[in-house]
C-alpha positions in Angstrom: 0.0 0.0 0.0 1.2 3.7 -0.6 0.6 6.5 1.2 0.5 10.1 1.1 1.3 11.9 4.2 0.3 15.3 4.5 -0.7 18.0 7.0 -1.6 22.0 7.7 -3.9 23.0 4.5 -5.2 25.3 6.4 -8.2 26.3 4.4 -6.5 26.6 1.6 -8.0 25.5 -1.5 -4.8 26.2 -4.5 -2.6 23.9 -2.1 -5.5 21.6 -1.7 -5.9 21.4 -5.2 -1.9 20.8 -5.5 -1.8 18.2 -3.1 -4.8 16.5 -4.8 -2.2 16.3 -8.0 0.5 15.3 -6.4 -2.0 12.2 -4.5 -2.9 11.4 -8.1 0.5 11.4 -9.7 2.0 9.3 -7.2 -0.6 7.1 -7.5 -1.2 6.5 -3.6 -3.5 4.2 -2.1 -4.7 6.1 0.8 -3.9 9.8 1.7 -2.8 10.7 6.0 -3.5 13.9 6.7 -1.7 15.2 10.3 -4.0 18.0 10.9 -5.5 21.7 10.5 -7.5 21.4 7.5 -10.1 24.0 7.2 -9.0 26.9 9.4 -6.1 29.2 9.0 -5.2 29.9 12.8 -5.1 33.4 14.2 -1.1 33.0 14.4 -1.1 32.2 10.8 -1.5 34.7 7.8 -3.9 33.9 5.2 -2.6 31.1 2.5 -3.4 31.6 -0.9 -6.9 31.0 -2.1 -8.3 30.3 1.5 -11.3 29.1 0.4 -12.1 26.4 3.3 -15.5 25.5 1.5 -13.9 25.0 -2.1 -11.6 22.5 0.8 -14.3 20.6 1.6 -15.7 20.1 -2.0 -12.5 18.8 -2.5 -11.4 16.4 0.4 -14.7 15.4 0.4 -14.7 13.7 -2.5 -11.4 11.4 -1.4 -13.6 10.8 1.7 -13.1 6.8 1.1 -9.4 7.1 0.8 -8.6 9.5 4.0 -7.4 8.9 7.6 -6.9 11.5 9.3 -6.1 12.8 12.8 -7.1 16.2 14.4 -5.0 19.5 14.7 -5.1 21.9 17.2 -7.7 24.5 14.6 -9.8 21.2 13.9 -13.0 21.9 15.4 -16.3 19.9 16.1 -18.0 22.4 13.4 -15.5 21.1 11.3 -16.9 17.9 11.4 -19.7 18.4 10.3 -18.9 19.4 7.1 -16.4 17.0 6.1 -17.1 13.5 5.3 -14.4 11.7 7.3 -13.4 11.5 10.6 -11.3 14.2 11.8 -11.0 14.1 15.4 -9.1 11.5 16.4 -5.7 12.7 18.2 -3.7 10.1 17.1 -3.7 6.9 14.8 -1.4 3.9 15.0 -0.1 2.6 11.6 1.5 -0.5 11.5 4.6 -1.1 8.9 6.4 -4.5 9.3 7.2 -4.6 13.1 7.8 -0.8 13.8 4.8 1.6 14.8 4.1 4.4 13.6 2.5 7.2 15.7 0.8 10.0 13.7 -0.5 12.9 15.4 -1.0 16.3 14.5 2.0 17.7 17.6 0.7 20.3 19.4 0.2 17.9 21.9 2.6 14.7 21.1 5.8 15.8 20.0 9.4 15.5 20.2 9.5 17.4 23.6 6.4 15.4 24.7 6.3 11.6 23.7 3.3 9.1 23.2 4.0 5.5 24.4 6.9 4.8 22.1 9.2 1.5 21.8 12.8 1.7 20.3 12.7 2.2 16.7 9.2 3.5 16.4 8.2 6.7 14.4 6.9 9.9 16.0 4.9 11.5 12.7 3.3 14.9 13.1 2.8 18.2 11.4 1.8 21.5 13.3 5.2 23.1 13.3 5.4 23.9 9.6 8.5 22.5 9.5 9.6 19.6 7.8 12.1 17.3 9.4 13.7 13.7 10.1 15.6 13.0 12.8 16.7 9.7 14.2 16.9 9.9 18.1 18.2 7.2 20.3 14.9 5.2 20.9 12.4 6.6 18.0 12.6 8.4 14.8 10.4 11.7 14.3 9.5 12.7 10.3 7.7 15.5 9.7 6.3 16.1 6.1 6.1 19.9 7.0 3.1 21.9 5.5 1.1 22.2 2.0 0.0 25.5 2.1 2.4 28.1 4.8 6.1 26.1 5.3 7.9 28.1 7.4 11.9 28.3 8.0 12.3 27.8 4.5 11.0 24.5 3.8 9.0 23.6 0.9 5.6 23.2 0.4 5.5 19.7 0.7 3.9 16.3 1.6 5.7 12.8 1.9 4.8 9.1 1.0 5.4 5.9 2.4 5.7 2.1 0.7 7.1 -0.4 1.5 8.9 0.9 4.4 10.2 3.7 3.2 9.4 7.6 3.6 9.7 9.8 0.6 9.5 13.6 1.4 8.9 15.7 -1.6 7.8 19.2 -2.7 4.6 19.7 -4.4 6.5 19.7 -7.7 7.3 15.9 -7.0 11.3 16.8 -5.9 12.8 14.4 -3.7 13.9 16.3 -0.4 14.5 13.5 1.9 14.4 10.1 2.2 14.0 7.2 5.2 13.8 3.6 5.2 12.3 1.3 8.1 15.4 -0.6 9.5 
């Protein structure tokens, strides 16, 4: 199975759009978003074409292929519009024997664990950020955000098959690259 890993739309609909593309051309199986979906934040500035309806047109119509877990501007209200769950704080993926914990971070994080073995993956979003690090005990990937990266990160998303995480730009670029051990 393939996934594409993705998180902070933020409402807005040109990167929704983009990331909708990039699900397509990669030919994914199922899409993971981390998080804030709909709503921009009041720390945020608007992202281009914010347009949070034209969103859930959009997602809605992947409803069957989305897991998702809830972000910290994911609201009840917001669940009523979309078509998939959205407010779960975590989900548990399983990929060979290591687990993978995906949550949005702005409560789990790398400062703030969830019940992790040695070698198991700490995914989130919420910082903007995208990352991979390998720490003593765990691993933490970040695929950073689709519509506002911040610290000069791309707009971006990742995948994952067969063990290994592909982060990439929205233009398809490889940036990084993990693989289970």
């Amino acid at each position: 199975m393939k996934w594409l890993i993705a998180s902070d739309i933020h409402g807005s609909a040109y990167y929704c759009e983009k990331l909708i593309e990039a699900y397509k051309s990669e030919k994914a199986d199922k899409m993971l978003l981390l998080g804030d979906i709909l709503y921009h934040g009041p720390r945020n500035d608007l992202p281009r074409d914010y347009a949070p309806k034209k969103v859930i047109e959009i997602l809605n119509g992947y409803k069957d292929k989305i897991l998702c877990v809830r972000g910290n501007c994911d609201t009840e209200v917001d669940q009523m519009v979309l078509q998939f769950p959205i407010l779960a704080d975590y989900a548990v993926i399983c990929e060979g024997n290591t687990l993978i914990y995906a949550t949005h971070g702005h409560i789990y994080n790398e400062q703030n664990l969830p019940p992790l073995q040695k070698g198991d993956i700490l995914l989130n979003g919420h910082t903007h950020v995208s990352a991979y690090r390998e720490h003593e005990d765990f691993v933490y990937l970040n695929p950073g955000s689709v519509s506002i990266p911040k610290e000069q990160t791309p707009h971006g998303y990742m995948t994952l098959q067969n063990g290994c995480f592909i982060q990439k730009d929205l233009d398809g670029n490889v940036i990084n690259e993990y693989k289970i051990k």
